[in-house]
C-alpha positions as CSV (number, residue, x, y, z in Angstrom):
1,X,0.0,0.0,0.0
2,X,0.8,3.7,-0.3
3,X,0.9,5.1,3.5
4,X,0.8,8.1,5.1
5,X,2.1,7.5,8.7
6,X,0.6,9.8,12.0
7,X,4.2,10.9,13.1
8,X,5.6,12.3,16.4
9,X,8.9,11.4,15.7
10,X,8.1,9.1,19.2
11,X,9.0,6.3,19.6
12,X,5.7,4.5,18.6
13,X,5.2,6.2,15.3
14,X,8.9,5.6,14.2
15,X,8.5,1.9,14.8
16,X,5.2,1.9,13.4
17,X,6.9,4.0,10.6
18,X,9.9,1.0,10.1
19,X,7.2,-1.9,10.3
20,X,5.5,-0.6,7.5
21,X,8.6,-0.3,5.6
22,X,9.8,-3.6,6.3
23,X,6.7,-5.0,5.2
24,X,7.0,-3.5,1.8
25,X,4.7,-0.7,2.4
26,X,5.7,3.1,0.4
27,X,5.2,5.8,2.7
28,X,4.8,9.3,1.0
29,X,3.8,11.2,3.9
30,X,4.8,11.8,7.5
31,X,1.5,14.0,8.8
32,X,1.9,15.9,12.2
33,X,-0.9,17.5,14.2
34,X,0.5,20.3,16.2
35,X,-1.3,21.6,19.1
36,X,-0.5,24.5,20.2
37,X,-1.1,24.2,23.8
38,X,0.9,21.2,25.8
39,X,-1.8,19.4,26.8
40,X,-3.4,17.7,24.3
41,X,-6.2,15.5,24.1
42,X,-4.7,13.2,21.1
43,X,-1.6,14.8,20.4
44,X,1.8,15.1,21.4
45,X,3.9,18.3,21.2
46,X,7.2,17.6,19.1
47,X,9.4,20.0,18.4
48,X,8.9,21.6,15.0
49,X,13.2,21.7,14.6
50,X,13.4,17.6,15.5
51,X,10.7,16.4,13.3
52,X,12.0,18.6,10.2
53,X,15.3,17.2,10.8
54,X,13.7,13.5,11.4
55,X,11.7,13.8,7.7
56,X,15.4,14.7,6.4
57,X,17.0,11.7,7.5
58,X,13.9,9.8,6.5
59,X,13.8,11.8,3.0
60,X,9.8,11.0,3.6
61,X,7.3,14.7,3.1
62,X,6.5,16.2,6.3
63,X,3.0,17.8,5.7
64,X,1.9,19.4,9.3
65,X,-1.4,21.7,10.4
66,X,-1.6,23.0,13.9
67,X,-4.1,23.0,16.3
68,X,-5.7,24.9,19.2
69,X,-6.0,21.5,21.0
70,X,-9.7,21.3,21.4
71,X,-11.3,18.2,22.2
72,X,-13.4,18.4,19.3
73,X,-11.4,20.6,16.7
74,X,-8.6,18.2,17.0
75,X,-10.5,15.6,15.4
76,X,-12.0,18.1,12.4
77,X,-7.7,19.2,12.3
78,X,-6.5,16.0,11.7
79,X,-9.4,14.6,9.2
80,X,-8.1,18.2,7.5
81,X,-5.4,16.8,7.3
82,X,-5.5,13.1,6.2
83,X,-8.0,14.7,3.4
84,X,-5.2,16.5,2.2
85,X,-3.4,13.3,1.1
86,X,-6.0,11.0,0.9
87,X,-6.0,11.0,-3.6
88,X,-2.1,9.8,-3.1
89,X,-2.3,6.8,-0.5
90,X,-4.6,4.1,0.5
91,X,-4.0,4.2,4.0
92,X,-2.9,5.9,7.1
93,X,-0.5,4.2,9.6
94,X,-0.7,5.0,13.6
95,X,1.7,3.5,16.1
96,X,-1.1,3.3,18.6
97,X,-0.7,0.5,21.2
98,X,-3.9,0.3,22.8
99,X,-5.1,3.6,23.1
100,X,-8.9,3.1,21.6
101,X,-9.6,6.6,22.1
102,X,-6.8,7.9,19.5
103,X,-7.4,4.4,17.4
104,X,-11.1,4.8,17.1
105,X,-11.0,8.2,16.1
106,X,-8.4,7.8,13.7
107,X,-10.4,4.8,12.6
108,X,-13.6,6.6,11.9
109,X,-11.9,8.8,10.0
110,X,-10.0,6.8,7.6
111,X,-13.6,4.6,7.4
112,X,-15.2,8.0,5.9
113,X,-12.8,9.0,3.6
114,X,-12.5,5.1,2.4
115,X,-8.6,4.9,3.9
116,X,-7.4,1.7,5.2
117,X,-6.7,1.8,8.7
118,X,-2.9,0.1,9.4
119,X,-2.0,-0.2,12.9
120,X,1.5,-2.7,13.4
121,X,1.9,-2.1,16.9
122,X,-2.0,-2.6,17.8
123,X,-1.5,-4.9,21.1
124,X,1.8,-4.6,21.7
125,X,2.9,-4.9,25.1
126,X,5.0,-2.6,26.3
127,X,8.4,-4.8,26.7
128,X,7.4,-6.0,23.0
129,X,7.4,-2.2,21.8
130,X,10.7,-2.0,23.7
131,X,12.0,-5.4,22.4
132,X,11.7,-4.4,19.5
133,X,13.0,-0.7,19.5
134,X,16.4,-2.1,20.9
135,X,17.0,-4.9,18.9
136,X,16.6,-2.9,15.8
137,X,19.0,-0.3,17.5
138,X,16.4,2.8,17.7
139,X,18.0,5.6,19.9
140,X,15.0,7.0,22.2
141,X,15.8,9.7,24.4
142,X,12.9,11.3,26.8
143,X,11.4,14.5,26.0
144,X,8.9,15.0,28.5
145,X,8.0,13.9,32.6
146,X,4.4,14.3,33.1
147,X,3.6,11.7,36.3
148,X,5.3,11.0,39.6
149,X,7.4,8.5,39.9
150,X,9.8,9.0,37.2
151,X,12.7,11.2,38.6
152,X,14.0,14.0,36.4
153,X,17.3,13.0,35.8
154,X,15.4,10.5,32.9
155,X,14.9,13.9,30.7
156,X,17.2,13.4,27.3
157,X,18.4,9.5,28.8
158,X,19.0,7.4,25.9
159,X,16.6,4.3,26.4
160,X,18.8,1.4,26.7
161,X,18.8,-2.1,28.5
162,X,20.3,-0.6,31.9
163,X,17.7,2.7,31.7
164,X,14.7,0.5,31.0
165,X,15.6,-1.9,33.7
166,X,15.0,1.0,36.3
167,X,12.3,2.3,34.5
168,X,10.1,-1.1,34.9
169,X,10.9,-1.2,38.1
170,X,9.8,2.6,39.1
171,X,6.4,1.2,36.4
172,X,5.7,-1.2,38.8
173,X,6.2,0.5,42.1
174,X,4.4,4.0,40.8
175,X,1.6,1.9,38.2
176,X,2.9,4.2,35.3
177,X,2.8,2.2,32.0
178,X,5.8,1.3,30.7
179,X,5.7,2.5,27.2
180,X,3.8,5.7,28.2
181,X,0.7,5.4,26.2
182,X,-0.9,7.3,29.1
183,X,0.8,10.3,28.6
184,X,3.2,9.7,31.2
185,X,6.3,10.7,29.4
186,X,7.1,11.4,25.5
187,X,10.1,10.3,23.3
188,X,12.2,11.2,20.5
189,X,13.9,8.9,18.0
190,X,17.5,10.5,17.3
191,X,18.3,7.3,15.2
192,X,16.6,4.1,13.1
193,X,17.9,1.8,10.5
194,X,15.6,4.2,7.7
195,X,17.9,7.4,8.9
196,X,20.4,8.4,6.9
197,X,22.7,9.3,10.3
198,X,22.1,9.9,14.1
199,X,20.6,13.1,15.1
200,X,22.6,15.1,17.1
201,X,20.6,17.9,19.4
202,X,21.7,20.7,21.5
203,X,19.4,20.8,24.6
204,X,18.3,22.6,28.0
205,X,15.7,21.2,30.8
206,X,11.9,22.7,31.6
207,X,10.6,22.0,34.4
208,X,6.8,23.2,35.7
209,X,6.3,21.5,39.2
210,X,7.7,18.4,40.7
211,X,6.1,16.3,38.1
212,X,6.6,18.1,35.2
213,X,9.7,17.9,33.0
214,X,10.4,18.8,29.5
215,X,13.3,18.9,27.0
216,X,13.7,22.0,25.1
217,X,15.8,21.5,21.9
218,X,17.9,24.4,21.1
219,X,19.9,22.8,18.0
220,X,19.7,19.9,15.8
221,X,22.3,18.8,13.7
């Protein structure tokens, strides 16, 4: 099939993103929702300089609309969006796990404007997702805190075996999930087998509250 691929430039959707390759799938577009307020209902909040530089290591389109983050208006945003590719693909890939309020709605969507609906992860667990990311050698760094139990010093950690060893133990002790599919924390992919070399980024830490962390990326190279 011809894809267009919901992209973050997390974790999920760039694993979603290499399935689909692997399995012989053409992706033409990368389309990004940006809200414009930090707390989205659907959405993540990349930054605008990473997923640029992500598309150019991907040479894949990057083809972005922004949002004011409604509840509602984020749905009519992003079937704006997926309309605006939908004569050049047959379907739209999402790197969902098991979040059936973003899968539905993405669903739905695709159903009306006759899109196939392609989600590789669906029902992953989250030490499959992670499995996965660091057999294939993904580098994941964390972008953003937002629940208690997951100290700061995480913020721009490289995911690998030793990290995610403390992580699931911190999972189990504070009942975050794992692979953050409720919004506990974000990630960034500085590197997959598709790039065409390792991000580099320059970056300083945001912090609002004791739970509350963020990355904020002043270079990318």
């Amino acid at each position: 099939m011809k894809l267009a691929v919901l992209f973050s430039g997390g974790k999920d959707s760039c694993l979603a993103l290499h399935k689909a390759l692997s399995e012989g799938h053409e992706v033409k577009y990368l389309l990004t929702v940006m809200p414009e307020i930090m707390e989205s209902f659907m959405f993540h909040t990349p930054d605008f300089g990473l997923l640029e530089k992500q598309a150019e290591m991907l040479d894949i389109e990057l083809v972005m609309i922004t949002s004011k983050g409604e509840e509602n208006k984020e749905l009519e945003d992003l079937e704006e969006l997926i309309s605006s590719v939908k004569k050049e693909v047959d379907g739209i890939c999402v790197g969902g796990i098991a979040s059936n309020y973003q899968g539905s709605r993405v669903k739905k969507i695709c159903d009306k404007l006759n899109l196939k609906f392609y989600a590789p992860l669906w029902n992953y667990s989250p030490e499959q997702i992670w499995a996965e990311l660091l057999s294939l050698g993904f580098k994941v760094i964390i972008t953003k805190i937002a629940c208690e139990g997951m100290p700061k010093y995480f913020i721009g950690r490289t995911i690998d075996e030793k990290t995610l060893a403390e992580l699931k133990k911190l999972s189990e002790k504070y009942r975050f999930r794992l692979d953050f599919e409720g919004g506990e924390a974000e990630s960034a992919v500085l590197w997959m087998p598709e790039f065409k070399k390792e991000i580099k980024i320059k970056q300083e830490i945001e912090s609002d509250g004791e739970y509350n962390h963020r990355i904020k990326i002043k270079k990318t190279e």
